[in-house]
LUMZA-302448 format. One record per residue (C-alpha): x, y, z; residue in one letter. Coordinates in steps of 0.05 Angstrom, whole numbers, plus 5000, padded with zeros to 4 digits. Layout:
N
<lumnu px="X" py="Y" pz="Z" code="a"/>
...
//
This chain:
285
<lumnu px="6040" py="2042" pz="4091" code="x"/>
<lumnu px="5997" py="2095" pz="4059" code="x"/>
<lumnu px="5942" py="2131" pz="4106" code="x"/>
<lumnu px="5881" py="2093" pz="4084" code="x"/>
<lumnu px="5831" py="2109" pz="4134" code="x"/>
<lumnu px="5822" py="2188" pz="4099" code="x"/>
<lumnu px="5827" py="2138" pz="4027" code="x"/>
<lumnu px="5775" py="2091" pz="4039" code="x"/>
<lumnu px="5736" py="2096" pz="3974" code="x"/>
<lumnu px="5666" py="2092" pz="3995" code="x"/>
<lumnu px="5627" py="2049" pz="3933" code="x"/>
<lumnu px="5561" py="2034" pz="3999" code="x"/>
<lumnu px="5563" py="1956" pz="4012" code="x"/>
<lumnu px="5541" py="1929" pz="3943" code="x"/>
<lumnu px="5566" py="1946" pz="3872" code="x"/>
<lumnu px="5549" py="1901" pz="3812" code="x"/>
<lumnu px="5607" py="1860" pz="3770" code="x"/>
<lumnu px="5604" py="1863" pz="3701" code="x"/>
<lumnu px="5645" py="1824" pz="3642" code="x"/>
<lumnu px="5641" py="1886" pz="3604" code="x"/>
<lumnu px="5612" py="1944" pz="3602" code="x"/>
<lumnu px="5537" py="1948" pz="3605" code="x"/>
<lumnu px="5492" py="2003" pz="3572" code="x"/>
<lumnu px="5479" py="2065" pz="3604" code="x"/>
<lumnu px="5410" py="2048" pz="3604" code="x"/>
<lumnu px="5427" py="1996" pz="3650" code="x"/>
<lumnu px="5471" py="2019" pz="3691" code="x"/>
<lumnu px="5413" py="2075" pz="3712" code="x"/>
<lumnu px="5372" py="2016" pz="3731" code="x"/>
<lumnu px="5420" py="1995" pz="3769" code="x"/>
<lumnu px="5427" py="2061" pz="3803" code="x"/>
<lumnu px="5349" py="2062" pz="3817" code="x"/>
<lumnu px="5363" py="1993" pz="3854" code="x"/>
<lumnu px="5411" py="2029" pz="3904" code="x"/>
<lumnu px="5481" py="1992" pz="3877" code="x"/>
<lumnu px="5529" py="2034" pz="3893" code="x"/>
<lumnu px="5575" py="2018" pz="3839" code="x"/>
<lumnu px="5585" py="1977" pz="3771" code="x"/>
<lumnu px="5653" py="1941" pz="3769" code="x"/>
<lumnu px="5667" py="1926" pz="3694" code="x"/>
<lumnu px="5711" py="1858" pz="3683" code="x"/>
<lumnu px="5744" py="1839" pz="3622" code="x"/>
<lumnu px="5812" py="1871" pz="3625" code="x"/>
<lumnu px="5780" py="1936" pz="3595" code="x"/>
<lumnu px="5826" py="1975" pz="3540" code="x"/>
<lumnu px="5871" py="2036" pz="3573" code="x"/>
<lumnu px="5826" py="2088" pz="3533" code="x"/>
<lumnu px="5763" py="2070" pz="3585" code="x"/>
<lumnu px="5722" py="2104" pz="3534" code="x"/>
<lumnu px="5661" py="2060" pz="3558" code="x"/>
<lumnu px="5668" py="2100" pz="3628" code="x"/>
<lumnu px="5639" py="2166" pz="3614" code="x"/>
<lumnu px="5577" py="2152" pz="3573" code="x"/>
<lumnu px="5552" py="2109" pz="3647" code="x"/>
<lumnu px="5570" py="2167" pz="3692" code="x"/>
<lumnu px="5531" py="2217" pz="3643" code="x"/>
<lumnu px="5473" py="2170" pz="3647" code="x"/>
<lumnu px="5480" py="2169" pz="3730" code="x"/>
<lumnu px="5470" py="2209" pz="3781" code="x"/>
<lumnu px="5518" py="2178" pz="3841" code="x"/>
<lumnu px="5539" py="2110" pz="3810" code="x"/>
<lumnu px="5609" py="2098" pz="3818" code="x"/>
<lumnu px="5652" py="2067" pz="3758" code="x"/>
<lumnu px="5708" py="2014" pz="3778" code="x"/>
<lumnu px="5749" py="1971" pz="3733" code="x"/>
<lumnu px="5752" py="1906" pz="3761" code="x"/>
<lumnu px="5805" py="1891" pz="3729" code="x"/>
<lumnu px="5849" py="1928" pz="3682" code="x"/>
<lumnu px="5911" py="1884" pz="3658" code="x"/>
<lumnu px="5982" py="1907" pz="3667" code="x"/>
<lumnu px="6005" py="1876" pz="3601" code="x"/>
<lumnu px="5952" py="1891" pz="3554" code="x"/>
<lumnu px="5933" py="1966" pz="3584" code="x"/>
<lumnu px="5999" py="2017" pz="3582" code="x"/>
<lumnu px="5998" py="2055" pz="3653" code="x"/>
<lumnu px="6011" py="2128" pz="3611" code="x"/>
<lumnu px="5949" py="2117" pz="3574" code="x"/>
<lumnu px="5921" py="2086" pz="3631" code="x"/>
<lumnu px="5938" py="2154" pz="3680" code="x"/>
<lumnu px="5918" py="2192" pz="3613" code="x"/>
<lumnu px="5848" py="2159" pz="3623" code="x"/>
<lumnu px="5832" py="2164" pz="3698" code="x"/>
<lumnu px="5854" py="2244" pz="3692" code="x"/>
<lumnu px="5802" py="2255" pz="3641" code="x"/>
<lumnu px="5754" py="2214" pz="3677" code="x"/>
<lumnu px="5763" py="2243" pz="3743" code="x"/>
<lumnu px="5764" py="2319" pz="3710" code="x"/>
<lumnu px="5693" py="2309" pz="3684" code="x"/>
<lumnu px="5668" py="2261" pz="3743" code="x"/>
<lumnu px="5706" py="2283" pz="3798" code="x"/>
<lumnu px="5708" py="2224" pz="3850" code="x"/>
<lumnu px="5658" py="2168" pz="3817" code="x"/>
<lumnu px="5716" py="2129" pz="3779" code="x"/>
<lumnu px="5762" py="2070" pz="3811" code="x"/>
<lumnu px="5816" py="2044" pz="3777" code="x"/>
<lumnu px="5826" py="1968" pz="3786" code="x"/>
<lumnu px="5894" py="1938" pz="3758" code="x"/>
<lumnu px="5917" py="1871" pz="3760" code="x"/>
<lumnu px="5966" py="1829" pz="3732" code="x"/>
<lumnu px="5920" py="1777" pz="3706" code="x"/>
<lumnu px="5931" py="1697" pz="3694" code="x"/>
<lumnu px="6002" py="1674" pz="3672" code="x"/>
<lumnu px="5973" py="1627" pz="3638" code="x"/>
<lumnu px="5947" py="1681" pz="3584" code="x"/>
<lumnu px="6011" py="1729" pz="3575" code="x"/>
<lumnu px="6070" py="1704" pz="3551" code="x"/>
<lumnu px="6115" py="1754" pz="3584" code="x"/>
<lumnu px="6090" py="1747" pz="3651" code="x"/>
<lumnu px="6161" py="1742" pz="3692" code="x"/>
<lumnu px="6158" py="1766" pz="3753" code="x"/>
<lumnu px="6086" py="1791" pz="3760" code="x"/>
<lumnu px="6108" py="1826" pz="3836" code="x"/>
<lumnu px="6159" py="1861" pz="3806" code="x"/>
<lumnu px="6121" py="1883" pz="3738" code="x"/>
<lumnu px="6063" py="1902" pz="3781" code="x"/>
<lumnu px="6103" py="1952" pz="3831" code="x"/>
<lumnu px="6132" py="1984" pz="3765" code="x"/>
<lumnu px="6066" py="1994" pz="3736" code="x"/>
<lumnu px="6044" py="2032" pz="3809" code="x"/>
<lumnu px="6102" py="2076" pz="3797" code="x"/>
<lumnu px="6088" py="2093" pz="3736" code="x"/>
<lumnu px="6011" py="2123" pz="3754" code="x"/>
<lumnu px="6051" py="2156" pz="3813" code="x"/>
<lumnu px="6098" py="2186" pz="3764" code="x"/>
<lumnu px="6027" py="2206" pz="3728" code="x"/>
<lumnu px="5990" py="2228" pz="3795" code="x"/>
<lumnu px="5943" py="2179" pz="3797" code="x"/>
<lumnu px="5926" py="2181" pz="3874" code="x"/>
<lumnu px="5934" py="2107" pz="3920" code="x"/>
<lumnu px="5863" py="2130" pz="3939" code="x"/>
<lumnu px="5828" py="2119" pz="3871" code="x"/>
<lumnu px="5857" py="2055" pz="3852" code="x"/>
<lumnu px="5853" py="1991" pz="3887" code="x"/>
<lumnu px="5899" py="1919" pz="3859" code="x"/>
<lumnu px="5866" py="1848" pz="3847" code="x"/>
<lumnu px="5908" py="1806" pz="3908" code="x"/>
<lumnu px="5898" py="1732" pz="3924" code="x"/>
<lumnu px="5953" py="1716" pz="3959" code="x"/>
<lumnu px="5998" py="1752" pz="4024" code="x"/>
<lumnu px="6045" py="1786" pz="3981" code="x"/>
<lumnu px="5995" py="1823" pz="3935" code="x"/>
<lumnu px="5954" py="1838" pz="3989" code="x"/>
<lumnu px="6004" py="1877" pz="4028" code="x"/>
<lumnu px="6026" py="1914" pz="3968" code="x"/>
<lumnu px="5951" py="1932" pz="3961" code="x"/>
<lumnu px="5956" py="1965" pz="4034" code="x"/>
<lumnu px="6010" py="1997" pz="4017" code="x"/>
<lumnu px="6011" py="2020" pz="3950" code="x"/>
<lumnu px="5936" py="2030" pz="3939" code="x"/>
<lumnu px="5871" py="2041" pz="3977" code="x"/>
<lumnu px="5855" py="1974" pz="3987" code="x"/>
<lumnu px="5842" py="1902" pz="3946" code="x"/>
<lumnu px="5785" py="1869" pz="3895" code="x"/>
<lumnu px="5795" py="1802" pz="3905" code="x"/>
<lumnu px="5756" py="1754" pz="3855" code="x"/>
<lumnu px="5733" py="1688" pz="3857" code="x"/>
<lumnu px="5739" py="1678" pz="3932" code="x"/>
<lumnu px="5702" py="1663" pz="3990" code="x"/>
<lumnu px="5691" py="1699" pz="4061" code="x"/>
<lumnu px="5734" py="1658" pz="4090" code="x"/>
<lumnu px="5784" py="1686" pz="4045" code="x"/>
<lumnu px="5764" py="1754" pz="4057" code="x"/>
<lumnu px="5775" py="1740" pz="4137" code="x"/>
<lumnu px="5850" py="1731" pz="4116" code="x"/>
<lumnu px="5848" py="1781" pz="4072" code="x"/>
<lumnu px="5824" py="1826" pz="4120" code="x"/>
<lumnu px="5882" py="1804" pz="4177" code="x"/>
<lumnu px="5938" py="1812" pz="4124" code="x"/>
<lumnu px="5920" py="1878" pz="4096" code="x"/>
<lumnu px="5898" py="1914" pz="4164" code="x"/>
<lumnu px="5825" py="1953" pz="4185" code="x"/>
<lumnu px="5839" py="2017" pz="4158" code="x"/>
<lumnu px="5841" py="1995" pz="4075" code="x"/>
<lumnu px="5786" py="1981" pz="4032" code="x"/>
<lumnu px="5769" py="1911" pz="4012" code="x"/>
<lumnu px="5721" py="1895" pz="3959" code="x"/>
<lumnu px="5713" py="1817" pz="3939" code="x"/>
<lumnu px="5668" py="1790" pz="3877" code="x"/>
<lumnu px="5628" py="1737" pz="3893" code="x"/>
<lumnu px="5580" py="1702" pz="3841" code="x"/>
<lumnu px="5504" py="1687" pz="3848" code="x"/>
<lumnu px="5451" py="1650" pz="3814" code="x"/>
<lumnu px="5379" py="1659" pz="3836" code="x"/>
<lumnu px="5349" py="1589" pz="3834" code="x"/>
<lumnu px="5336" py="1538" pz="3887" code="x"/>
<lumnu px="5355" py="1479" pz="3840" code="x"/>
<lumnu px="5423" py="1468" pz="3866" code="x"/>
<lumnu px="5448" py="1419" pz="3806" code="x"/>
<lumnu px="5425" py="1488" pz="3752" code="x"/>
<lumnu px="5462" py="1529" pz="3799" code="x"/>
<lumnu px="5528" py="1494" pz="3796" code="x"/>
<lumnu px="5523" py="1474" pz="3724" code="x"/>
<lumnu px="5508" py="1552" pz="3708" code="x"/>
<lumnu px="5578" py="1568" pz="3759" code="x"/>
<lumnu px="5619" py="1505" pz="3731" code="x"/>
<lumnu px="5610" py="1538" pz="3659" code="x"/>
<lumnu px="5643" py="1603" pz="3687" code="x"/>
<lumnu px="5693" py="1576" pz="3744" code="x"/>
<lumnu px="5722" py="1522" pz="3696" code="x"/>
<lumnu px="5769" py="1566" pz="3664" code="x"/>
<lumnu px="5794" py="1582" pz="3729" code="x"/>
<lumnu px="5814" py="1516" pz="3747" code="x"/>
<lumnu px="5866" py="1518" pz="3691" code="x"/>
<lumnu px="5899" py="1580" pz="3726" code="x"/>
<lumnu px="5944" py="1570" pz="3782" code="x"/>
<lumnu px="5937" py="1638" pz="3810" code="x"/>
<lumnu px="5859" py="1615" pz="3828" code="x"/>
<lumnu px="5880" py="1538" pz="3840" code="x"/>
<lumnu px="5928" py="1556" pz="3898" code="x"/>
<lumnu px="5890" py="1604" pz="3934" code="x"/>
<lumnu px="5832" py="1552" pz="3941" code="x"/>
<lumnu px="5886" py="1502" pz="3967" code="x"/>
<lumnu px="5908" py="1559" pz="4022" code="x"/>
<lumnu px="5839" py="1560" pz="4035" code="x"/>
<lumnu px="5831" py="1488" pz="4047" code="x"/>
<lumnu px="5796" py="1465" pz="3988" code="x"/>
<lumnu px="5840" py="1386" pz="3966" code="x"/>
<lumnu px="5872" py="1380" pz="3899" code="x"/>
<lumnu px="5817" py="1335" pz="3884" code="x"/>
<lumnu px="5762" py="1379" pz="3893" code="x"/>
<lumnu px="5800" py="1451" pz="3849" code="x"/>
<lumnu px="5802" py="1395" pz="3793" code="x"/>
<lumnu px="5763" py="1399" pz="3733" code="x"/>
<lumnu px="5703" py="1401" pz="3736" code="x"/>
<lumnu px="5706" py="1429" pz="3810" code="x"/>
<lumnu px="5669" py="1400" pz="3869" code="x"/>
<lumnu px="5612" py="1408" pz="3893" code="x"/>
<lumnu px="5632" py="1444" pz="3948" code="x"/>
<lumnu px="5679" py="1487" pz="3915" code="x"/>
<lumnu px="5628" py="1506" pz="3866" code="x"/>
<lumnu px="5583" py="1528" pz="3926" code="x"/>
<lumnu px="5625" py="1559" pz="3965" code="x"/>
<lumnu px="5647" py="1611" pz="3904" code="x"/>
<lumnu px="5575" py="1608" pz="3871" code="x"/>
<lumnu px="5524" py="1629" pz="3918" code="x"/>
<lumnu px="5444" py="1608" pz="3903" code="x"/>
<lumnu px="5378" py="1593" pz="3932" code="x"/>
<lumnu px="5331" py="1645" pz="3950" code="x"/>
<lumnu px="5344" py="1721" pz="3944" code="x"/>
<lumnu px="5348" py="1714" pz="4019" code="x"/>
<lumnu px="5397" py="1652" pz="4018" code="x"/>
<lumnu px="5433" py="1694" pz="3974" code="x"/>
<lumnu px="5438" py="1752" pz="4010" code="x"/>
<lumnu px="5451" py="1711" pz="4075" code="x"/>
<lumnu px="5524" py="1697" pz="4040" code="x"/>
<lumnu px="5549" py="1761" pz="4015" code="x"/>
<lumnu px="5533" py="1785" pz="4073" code="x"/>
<lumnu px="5581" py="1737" pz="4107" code="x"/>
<lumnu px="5633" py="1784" pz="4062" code="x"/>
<lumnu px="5619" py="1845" pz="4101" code="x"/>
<lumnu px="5618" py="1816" pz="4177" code="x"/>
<lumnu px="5680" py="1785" pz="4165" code="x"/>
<lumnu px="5720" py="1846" pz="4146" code="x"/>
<lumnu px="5697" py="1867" pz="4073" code="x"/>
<lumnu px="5676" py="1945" pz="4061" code="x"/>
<lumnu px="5636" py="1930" pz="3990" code="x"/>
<lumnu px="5616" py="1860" pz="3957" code="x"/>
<lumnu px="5617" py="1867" pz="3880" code="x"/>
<lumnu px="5554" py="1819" pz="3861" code="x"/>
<lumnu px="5564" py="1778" pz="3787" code="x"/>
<lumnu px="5495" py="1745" pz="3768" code="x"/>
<lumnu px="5510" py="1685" pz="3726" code="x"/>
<lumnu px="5463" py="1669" pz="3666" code="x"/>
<lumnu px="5431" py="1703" pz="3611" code="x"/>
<lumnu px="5448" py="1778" pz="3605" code="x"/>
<lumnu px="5378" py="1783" pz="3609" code="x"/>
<lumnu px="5371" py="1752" pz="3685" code="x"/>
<lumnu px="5421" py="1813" pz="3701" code="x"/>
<lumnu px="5370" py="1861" pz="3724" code="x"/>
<lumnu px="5313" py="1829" pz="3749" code="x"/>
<lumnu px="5364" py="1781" pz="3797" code="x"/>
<lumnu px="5389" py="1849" pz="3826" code="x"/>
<lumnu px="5319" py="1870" pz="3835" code="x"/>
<lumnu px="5301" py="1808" pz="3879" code="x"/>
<lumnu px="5365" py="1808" pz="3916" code="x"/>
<lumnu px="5357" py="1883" pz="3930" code="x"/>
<lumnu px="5308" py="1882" pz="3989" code="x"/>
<lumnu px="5339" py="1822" pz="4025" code="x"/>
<lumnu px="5412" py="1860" pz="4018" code="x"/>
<lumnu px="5372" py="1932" pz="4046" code="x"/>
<lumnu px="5382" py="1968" pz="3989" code="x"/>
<lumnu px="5349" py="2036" pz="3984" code="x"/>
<lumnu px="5311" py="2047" pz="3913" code="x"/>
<lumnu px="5321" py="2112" pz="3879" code="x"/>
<lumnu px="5277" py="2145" pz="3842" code="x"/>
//
């Protein structure tokens, strides 16, 4: 297993998860907020030109793709990519990979196997385990992500999962979960806002059968998803209810909670303003 505790990327306890890149306008504002990092979803292309232009913008942000896809993102150009990154920005850019939803790639045989090729291949390249992390659900994607990587970004989970995730992997490697919020304290907008985002993952089996491990019935991971499935991966209430749950991330094992805001693009900011105090985030001037 590789030596994480002198690779333990350090992102502070809260970074911000993106489905795409944002402007560099707002990622300073989300700087100023004290986010430690902006995690940019959406299977970003291997050229990560969107990367620089944020860290010009920043002063200490950290960039992490959350996730890049092994099928649609060649590791050369991917290694290509980090190098440059890291050259200019030395130490503010973490590369996520994943293999994504076998439901969306037609030659996704093997996913284990395709995935430990695609590690060689940025060790051929020198990307170091320490700046990359691997999206893991399940045992066996988690241990590779102790021992290939610094650590895992688990998505669409729960701190119960992140408990287990935290006993499979071991204390010494970095674990970052997503988890998604929406500030309102009317609980039937709040799960119709996460239903419109968490029903696509009730068609993917990947997502399905790690909310089975995690005792959620085959009734309730249905479409459109239970109640209580819906609020246990969609958090909402009051910035403080809020911050109440992702905090349950961190005191059961997680390093960093990556934060998604549901909604309008325009609720991004001013949700991570109000959930900024109750997480003790330090504003920057």
């Amino acid at each position: 297993m590789t030596d994480a505790v002198s690779l333990k990327p350090d992102l502070g306890r809260y970074g911000v998860w993106t489905f795409g890149p944002v402007s560099p306008e707002t990622a300073v504002e989300i700087e100023k907020l004290g986010y430690g990092a902006l995690w940019v979803g959406g299977s970003p292309a291997a050229d990560l030109e969107f990367v620089e232009p944020i860290l010009a913008a920043t002063d200490s942000l950290q960039v992490a793709t959350g996730i890049i896809n092994i099928w649609t993102a060649p590791a050369d150009e991917v290694a290509d990519s980090y190098h440059r990154i890291e050259k200019a920005y030395p130490g503010r850019f973490l590369l996520g990979i994943g293999v994504g939803h076998p439901e969306n790639t037609e030659e996704y045989t093997k996913p284990l196997d395709a995935l430990v090729s695609y590690l060689d291949a940025l060790d051929a390249k020198t990307v170091p385990t320490s700046r990359r992390v691997i999206a893991a659900l399940g045992p066996k994607v988690l241990q590779l992500s102790a021992q290939r990587s610094a650590g895992a970004h688990p998505y669409l989970t729960t701190p119960e999962h992140t408990a287990s995730a935290r006993g499979t992997i071991g204390n010494t490697v970095f674990l970052a979960p997503e988890h998604k919020v929406v500030l309102t304290r009317d609980a039937e907008q709040a799960r119709a806002l996460g239903r419109q985002t968490v029903d696509f993952y009730l068609g993917l089996s990947n997502y399905v059968n790690n909310w089975r491990r995690l005792g959620f019935t085959a009734e309730e991971v249905a479409r459109p998803g239970a109640d209580r499935l819906i609020d246990a991966v969609v958090a909402h209430g009051t910035p403080d209810d809020i911050a109440a749950r992702l905090t349950e991330h961190l005191e059961l094992g997680a390093d960093h909670v990556t934060i998604q805001v549901l909604g309008d693009p325009e609720d991004l900011l001013p949700t991570l303003a109000d959930l900024a105090g109750p997480l003790g985030l330090t504003a920057r001037s």
